[in-house]
KOLKOL-432017 format. One line per field, with one value per residue (C-alpha): residue number from 1; residue in three letters; x, y, z. Coordinates in steps of 0.5 Angstrom, whole numbers, plus 500, padded with zeros to 3 digits. Example, Ala and Ser with C-alpha at 12.3 -4.5 7.8 and 13.67 -1.06 7.14 Angstrom:
2
k <- (1_2)
r <- (ALA_SER)
px <- (525_527)
py <- (491_498)
pz <- (516_514)
***
This chain:
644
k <- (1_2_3_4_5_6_7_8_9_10_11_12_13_14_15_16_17_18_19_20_21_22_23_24_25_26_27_28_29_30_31_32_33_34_35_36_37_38_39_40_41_42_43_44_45_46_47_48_49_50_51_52_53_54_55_56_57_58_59_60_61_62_63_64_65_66_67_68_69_70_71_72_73_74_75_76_77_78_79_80_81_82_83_84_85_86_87_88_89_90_91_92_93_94_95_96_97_98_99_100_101_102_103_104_105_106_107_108_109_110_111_112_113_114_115_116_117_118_119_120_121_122_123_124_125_126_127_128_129_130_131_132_133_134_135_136_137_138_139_140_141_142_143_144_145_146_147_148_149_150_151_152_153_154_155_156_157_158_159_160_161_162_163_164_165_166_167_168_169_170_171_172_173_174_175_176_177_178_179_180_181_182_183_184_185_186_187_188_189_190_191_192_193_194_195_196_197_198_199_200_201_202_203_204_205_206_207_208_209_210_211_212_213_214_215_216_217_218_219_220_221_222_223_224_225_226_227_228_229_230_231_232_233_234_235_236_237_238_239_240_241_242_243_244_245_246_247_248_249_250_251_252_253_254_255_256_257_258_259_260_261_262_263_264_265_266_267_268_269_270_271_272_273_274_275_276_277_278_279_280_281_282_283_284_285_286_287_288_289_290_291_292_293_294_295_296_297_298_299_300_301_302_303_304_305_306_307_308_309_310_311_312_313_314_315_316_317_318_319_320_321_322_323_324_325_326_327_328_329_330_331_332_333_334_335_336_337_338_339_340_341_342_343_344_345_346_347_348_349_350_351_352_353_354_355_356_357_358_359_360_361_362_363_364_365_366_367_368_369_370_371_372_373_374_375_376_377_378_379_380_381_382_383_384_385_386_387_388_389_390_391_392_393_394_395_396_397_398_399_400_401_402_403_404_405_406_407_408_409_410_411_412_413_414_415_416_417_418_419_420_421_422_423_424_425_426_427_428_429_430_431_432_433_434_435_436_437_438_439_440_441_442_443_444_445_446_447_448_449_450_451_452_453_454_455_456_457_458_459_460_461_462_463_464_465_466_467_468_469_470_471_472_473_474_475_476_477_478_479_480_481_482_483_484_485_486_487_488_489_490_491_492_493_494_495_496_497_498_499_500_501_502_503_504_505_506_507_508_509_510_511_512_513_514_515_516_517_518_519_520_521_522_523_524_525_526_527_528_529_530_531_532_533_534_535_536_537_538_539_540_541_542_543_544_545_546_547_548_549_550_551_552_553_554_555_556_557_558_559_560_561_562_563_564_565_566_567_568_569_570_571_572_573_574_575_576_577_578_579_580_581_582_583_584_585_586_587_588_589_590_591_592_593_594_595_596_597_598_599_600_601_602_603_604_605_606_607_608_609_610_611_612_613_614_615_616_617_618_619_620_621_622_623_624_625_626_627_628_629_630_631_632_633_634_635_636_637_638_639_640_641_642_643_644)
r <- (UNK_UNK_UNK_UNK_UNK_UNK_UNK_UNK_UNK_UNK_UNK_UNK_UNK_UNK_UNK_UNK_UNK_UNK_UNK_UNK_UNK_UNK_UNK_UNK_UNK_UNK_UNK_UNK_UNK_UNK_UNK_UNK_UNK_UNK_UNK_UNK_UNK_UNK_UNK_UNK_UNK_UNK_UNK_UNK_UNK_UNK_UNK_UNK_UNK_UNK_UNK_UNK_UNK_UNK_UNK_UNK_UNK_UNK_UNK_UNK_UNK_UNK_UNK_UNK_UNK_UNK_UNK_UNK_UNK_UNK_UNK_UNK_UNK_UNK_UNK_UNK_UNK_UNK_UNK_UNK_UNK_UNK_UNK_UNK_UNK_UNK_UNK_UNK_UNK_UNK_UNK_UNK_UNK_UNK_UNK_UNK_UNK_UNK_UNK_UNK_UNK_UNK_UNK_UNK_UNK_UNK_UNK_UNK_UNK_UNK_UNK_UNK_UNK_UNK_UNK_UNK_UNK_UNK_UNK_UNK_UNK_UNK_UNK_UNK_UNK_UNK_UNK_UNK_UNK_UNK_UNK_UNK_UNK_UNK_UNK_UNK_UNK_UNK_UNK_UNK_UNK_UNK_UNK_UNK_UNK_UNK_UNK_UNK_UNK_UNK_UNK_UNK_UNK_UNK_UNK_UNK_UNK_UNK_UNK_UNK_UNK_UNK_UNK_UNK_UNK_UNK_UNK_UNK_UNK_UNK_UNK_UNK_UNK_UNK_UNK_UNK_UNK_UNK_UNK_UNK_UNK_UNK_UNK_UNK_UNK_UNK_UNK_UNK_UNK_UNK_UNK_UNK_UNK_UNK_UNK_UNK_UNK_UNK_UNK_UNK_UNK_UNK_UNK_UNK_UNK_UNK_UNK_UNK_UNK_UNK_UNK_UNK_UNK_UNK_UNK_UNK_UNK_UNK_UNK_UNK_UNK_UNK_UNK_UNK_UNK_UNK_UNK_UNK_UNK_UNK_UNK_UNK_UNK_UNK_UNK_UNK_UNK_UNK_UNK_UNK_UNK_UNK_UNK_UNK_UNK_UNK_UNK_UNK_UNK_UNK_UNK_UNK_UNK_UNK_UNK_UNK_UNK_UNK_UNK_UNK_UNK_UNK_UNK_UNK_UNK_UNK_UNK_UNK_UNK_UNK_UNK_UNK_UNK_UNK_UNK_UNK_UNK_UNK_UNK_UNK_UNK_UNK_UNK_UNK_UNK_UNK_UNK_UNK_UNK_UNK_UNK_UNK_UNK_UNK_UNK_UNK_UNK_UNK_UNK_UNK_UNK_UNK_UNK_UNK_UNK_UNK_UNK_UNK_UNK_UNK_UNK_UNK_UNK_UNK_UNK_UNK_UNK_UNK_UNK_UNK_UNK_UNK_UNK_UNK_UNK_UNK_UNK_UNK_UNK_UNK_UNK_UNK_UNK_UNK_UNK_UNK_UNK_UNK_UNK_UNK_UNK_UNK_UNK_UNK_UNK_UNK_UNK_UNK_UNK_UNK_UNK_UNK_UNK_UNK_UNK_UNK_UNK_UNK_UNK_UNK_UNK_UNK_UNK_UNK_UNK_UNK_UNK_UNK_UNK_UNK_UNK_UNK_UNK_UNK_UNK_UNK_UNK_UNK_UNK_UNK_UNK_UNK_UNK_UNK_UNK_UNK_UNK_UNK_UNK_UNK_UNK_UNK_UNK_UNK_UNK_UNK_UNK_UNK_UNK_UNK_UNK_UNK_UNK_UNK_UNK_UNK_UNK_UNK_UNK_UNK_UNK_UNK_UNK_UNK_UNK_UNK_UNK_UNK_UNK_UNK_UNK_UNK_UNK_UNK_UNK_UNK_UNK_UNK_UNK_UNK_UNK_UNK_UNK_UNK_UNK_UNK_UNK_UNK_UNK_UNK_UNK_UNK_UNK_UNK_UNK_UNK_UNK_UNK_UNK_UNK_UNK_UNK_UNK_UNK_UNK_UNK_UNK_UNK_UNK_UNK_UNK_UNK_UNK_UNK_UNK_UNK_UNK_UNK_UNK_UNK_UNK_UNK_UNK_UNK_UNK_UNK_UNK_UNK_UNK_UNK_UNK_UNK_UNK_UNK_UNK_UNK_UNK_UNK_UNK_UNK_UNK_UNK_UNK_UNK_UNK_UNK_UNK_UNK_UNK_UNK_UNK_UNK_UNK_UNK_UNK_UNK_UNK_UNK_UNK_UNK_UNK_UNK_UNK_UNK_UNK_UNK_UNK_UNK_UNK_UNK_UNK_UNK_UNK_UNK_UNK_UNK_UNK_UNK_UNK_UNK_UNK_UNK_UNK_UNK_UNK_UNK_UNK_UNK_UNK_UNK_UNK_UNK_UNK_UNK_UNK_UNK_UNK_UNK_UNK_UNK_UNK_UNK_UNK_UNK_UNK_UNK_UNK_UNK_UNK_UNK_UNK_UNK_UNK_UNK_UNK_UNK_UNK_UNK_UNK_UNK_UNK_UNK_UNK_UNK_UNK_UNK_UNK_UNK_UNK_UNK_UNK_UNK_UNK_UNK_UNK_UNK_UNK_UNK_UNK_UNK_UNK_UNK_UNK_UNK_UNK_UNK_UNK_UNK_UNK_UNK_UNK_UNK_UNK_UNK_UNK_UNK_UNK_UNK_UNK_UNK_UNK_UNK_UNK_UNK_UNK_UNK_UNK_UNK_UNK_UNK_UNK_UNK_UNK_UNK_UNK_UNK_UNK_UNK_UNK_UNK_UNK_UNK_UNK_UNK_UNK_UNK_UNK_UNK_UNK_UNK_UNK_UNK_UNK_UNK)
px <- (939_937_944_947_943_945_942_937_934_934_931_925_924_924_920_915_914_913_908_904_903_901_897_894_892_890_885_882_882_879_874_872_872_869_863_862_862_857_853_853_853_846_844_844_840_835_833_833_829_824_823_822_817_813_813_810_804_803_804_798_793_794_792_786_785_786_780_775_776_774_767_767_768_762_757_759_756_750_748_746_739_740_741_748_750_751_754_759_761_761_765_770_771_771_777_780_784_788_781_777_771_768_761_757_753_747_746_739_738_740_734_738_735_728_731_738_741_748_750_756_760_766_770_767_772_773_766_763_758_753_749_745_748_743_738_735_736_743_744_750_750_751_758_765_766_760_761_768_769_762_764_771_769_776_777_779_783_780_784_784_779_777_771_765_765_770_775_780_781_784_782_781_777_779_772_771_766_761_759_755_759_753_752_759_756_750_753_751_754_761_765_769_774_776_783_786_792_794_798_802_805_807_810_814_816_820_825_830_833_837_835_831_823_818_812_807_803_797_796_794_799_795_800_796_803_807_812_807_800_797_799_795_790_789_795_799_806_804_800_806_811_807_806_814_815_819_821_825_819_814_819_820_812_810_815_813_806_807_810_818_823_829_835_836_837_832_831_825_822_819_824_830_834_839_840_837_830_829_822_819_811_806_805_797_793_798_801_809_813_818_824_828_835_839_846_848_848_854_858_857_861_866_868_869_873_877_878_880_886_888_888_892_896_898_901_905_908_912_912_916_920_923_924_927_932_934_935_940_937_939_933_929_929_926_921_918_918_915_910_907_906_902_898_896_894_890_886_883_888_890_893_899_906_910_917_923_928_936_938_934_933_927_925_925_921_916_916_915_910_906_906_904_898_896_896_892_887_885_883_880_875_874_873_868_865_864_859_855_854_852_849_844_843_840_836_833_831_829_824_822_821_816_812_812_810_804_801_800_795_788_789_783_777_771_774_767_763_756_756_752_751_759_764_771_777_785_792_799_804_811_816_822_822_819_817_813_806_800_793_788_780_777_770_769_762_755_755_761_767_774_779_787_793_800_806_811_818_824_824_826_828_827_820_818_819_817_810_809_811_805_800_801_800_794_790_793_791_784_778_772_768_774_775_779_784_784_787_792_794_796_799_804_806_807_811_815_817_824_824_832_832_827_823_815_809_803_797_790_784_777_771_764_757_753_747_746_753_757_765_770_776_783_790_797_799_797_794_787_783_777_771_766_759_754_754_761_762_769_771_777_776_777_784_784_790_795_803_807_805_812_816_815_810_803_801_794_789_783_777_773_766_762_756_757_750_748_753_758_766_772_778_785_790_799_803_806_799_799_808_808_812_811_818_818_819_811_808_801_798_791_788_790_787_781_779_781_776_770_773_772_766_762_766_766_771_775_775_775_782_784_782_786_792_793_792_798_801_799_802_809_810_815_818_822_816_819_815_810_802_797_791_785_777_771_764_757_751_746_745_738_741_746_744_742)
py <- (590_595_598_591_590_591_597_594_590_595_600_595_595_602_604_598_600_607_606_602_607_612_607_606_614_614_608_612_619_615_612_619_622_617_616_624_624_619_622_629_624_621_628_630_623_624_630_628_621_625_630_626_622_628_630_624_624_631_629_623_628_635_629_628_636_636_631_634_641_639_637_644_647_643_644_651_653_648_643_637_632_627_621_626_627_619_619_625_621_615_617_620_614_610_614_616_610_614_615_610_614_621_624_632_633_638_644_642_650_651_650_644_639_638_634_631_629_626_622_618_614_609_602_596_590_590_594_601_603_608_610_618_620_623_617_614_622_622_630_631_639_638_634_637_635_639_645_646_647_651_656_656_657_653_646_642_635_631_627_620_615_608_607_604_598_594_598_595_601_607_613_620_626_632_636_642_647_650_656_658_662_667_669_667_668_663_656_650_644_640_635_629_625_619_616_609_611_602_604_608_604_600_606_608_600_601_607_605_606_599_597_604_604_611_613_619_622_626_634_632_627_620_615_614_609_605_598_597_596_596_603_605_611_608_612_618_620_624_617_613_618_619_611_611_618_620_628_628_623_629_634_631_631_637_639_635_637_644_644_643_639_637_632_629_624_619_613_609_607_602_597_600_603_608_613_619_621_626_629_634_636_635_641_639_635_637_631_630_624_621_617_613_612_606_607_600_602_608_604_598_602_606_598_595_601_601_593_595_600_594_590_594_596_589_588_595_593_586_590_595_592_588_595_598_592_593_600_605_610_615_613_612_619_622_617_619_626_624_619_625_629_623_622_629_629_623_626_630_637_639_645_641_643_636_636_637_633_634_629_625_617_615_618_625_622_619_627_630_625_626_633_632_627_633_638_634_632_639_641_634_636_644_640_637_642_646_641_639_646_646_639_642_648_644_640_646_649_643_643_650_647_643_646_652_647_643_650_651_645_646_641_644_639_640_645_648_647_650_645_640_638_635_632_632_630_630_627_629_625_627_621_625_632_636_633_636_634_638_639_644_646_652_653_660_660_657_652_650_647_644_640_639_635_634_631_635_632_629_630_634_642_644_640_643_649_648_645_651_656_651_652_659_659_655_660_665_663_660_665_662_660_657_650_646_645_653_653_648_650_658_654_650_657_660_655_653_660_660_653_652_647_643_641_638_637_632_634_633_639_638_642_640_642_641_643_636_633_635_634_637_635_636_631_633_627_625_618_617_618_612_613_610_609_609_602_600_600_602_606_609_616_616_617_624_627_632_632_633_640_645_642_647_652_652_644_643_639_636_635_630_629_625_625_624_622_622_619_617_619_621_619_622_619_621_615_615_610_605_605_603_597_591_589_583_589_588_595_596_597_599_592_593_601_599_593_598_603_597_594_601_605_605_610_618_620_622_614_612_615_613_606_606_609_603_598_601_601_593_593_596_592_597_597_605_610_611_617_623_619_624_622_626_624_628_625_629_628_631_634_637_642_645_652_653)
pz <- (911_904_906_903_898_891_888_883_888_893_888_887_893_896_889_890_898_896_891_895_900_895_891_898_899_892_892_899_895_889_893_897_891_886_892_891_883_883_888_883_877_881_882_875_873_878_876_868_869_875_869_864_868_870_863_860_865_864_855_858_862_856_851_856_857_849_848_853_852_844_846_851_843_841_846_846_840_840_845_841_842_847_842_839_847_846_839_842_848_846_839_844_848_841_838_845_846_853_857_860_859_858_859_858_865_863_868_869_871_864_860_857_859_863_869_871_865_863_858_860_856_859_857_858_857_850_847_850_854_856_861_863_870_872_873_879_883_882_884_880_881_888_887_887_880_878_883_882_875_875_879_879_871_869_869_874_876_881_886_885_887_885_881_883_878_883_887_883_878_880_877_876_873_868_869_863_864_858_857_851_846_845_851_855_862_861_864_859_862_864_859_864_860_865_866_868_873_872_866_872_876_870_867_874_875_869_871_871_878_880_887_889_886_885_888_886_892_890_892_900_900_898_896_888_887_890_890_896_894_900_901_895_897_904_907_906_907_912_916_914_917_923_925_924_928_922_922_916_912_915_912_905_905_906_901_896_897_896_889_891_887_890_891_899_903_905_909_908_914_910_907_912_905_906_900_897_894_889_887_883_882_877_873_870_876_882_886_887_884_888_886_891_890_893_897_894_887_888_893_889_882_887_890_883_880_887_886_878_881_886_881_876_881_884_876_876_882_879_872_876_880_874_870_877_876_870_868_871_876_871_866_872_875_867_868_875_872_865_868_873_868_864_869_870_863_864_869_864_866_859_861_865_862_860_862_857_856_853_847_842_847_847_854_851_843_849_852_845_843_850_848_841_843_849_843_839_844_846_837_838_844_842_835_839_842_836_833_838_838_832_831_838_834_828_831_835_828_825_832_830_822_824_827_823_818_822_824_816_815_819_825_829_828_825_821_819_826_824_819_819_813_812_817_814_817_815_817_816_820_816_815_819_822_817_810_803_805_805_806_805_806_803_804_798_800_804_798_796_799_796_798_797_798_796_795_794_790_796_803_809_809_801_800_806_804_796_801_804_797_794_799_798_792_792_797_792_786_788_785_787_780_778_775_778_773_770_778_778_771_774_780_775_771_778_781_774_773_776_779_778_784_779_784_782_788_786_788_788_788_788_789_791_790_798_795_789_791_785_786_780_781_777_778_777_778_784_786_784_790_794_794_799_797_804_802_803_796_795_787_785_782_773_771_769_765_768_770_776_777_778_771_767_764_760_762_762_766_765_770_771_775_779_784_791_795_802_806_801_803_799_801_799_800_799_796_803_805_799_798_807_807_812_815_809_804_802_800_803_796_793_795_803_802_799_805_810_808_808_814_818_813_820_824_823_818_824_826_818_819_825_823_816_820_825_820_816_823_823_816_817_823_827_820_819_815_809_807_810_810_809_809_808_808_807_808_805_811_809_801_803_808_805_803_796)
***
């Protein structure tokens, strides 16, 4: 029958035949192939969401240990009366908006304490609550949360529980001990800090794993999450397993409970789903985080891309069979070969070698232009390649930048623990990466203390660089003594000398007298700073003259002076805080500062800060930070104590 047929149609025919039978293969290679991609795609997927996941618990529980190890270096040096053991504690849980509650456990062995007493601070709705422990005989010394930190002189993480105020909460527990810092073998107290794991089955609901789900399980394979409720702290993966007689359940348990990670296939005897789980250990409180990965979603891509080569393939066929038909066999054959050899290239095989072709028609132009494009493309990708290099070794620098930056500014608080007499407290959040803001406290002597902030001329790496020169210069150049404006007026000759890059930094320098509450300040053009009085009462400092400091040499600033009272604070402030912009393009301005500090005067300056922080958050709406907020407050507590 073919034999009869004209050679146009029977080329068709014979080339349309053919090519079906290598479409067919190809589609069955491409099926078995794009499964197995999409497997190893899966793999890689599932280790990078199970790290992330595991990394933002672990971020959530070291804020937690953060806060609970502070009140361990509080206590450490001296144990406060009954009433500042509440005010700890609650101010903890006030200005600690991740933990639910915190409390300090006295040892009733210690001398501290005449009986049992634990001072316990927790949420309640939308106030904060307080009760001692250690009523009504409650013998805290003898449970584990008390005994394992103790004895094991380390803190410990408890295994999730529900609290007793309804069943409904899960929780868990991070206990550090005390030790008195005069005589590390003397056992003082325990500090907890309390944390909701509600927000975790949130968070673990919101991965984004198509038809699989996640679970956590605790360090003796309790369910902590799960899409099944009712398996929530009443069932383990090892009862689950054993009710079902699921070996390879039982296998992956044991696994997860003992710090492994991995990739392997799983059934869930619960839903009946076939796929594949991945699990990885949680590094602070122990327990494994499992995510489930569903057959379906990988089938479902390998169907739909096998039905796109179908269908291309179904248009090439009557595409061919009108080409086959109409060119001679000697135009065909060239473009078999070139169409081979393309196809490799589109592979990804750039190393393939084109074949050549005599004379200057267009299958040859086409061969010579594939070849052209194939050069191209591999400078294009090594091109590539050599910036992203570059562009991953830039970030990693910036990374290193700044915390090299954050590690010159004092960011353990109270800087001056023994002191009484003060609370200050200070913040720096940079606008970028790294960026030109500076604060500083220096303590010269038992009665004096001085504080600094700036604002250094632009953004990124050189204003960074200028802030730390700034700083150095500062610490350098400060004798005690010395007036405030004698130290900016050397610290502007230093840094004018030389300055080729015509850089500048604003900055503000006070000193305060603890014994009557004298603070002398200079200003280089820096914003004028807010008092608040202990009456809510709130005052910008008077004007003082002094330029931008760095410009050029033999500038001089004057001083101004004003009387702090108890409970009076100073707050000083970067123009990043007043010049914050609301999505509306509103600056957050002197008049919104000077309410924020009335609306929040009542909280430590810790709290004060915090406080101004999220009303310039509520401000700006999620409008991008234009420039560094710093923010700086000091509060005198006490002028009588101060040593004269």
């Amino acid at each position: 029958m073919l034999a009869k047929l004209r050679i146009g149609p029977r080329l068709a025919i014979l080339v349309l035949l053919g090519t079906g039978i290598v479409l067919a293969g190809i589609l069955t290679v491409s099926y078995i192939r794009g499964r197995a991609l999409l497997e190893e795609g899966l793999e890689a997927r599932a280790e990078q969401t199970a790290l992330a996941a595991t990394n933002q618990i672990d971020a959530i529980q070291a804020a937690a240990e953060k806060i609970a190890l502070a009140n361990v270096n509080i206590l450490a040096h001296d144990v406060p009366d009954e009433a500042e053991l509440y005010r700890l504690v609650r101010t903890t849980v006030a200005t600690n908006p991740e933990i639910m509650g915190a409390a300090i456990a006295l040892n009733p062995a210690s001398g501290e304490a005449a009986s049992y007493s634990a001072p316990y601070a927790w949420r309640s709705g939308e106030s904060i609550a307080t009760k001692d422990l250690g009523e009504g005989g409650y013998a805290y010394d003898q449970w584990e949360w008390f005994t394992a930190p103790r004895d094991g002189r380390a803190p410990v993480w408890s295994e999730p529980y529900f609290d007793t105020g309804g069943g409904e909460s899960l929780m868990v527990t991070y206990s550090a001990p005390v030790f008195s810092a005069a005589d590390p073998r003397r056992f003082v107290a325990v500090a907890t800090v309390d944390i909701s794991l509600e927000w975790l089955t949130r968070m673990l609901g919101e991965l984004p794993l198509g038809n699989g789900y996640a679970f956590l399980i605790s360090r003796e394979g309790a369910f902590v999450s799960h899409p099944i409720r009712g398996l929530i702290m009443k069932q383990t993966i090892f009862s689950v397993a054993d009710e079902h007689d699921d070996d390879a359940l039982r296998e992956l348990g044991r696994r997860m409970v003992a710090g492994e990670s991995g990739f392997v296939p799983f059934r869930s005897v619960l839903t009946g789903r076939v796929g594949w789980v991945a699990f990885a250990p949680m590094q602070r409180s122990g327990g494994s985080l499992g995510l489930v990965f569903s057959r379906k979603d990988v089938t479902a891509d390998v169907v739909a891309l096998n039905h796109g080569v179908a269908a291309a393939g179904l248009i090439g066929f009557a595409l061919l069979a009108l080409v086959t038909l109409s060119i001679a066999r000697t135009i065909t054959r060239p473009l078999e070969r070139l169409e081979v050899a393309t196809t490799t290239l589109g592979d990804g095989d750039l190393e393939a070698e084109l074949p050549a072709f005599p004379g200057d028609d267009e299958v040859a132009r086409l061969a010579v232009s594939f070849g052209a494009m194939r050069d191209r493309l591999r400078e294009h990708i090594e091109q590539l390649r050599i910036t992203t290099a570059a562009n991953e070794r830039i970030n990693s620098e910036l990374e290193m930048a700044r915390a090299i930056q954050m590690g010159l500014v004092p960011k353990t608080f109270p800087p001056f623990p023994e002191r009484r007499d003060l609370d200050p407290h200070a913040i720096l959040e940079p606008a970028r990466q790294i960026g030109g803001d500076y604060y500083d406290f220096l303590m010269p002597d038992e009665r004096h203390i001085c504080i600094a902030v700036a604002d250094v001329s632009g953004k990124g790496m050189p204003a960074a660089l200028f802030m730390a020169v700034t700083r150095t210069l500062l610490r350098a150049l400060y004798e005690p003594g010395a007036g405030p404006g004698a130290v900016l007026e050397r610290l502007n000759d230093e840094l004018a000398r030389d300055n080729d890059a015509a850089m500048f930094v604003t900055i503000f320098f006070a000193c305060i007298d603890l014994a009557n509450g004298t603070c002398t300040w200079a200003r280089g053009g820096h914003n004028q700073p807010f008092l608040l009085r202990a009456d809510g009462e709130v005052e910008m400092l008077p004007a003082t003259d002094g330029a931008v400091v760095g410009v050029m040499e033999g500038l001089r600033f004057a001083e101004g002076s004003v009387r702090l009272e108890a409970g009076d604070t100073l707050f000083v402030y970067t123009d990043g805080v007043t010049e914050a912009m609301s999505p509306a393009d509103e600056l957050f301005g002197n008049e919104r500062t000077i309410a924020a500090l009335q609306r929040c005067r009542g909280e430590s300056c810790a709290g004060l800060l915090g406080c101004v922080r999220e009303e310039i958050a509520a401000h700006a709406a999620g409008a991008e930070q234009s420039d560094d907020i710093t923010m700086l407050a000091i509060r005198l507590l006490n002028l009588h104590d101060a040593p004269s």
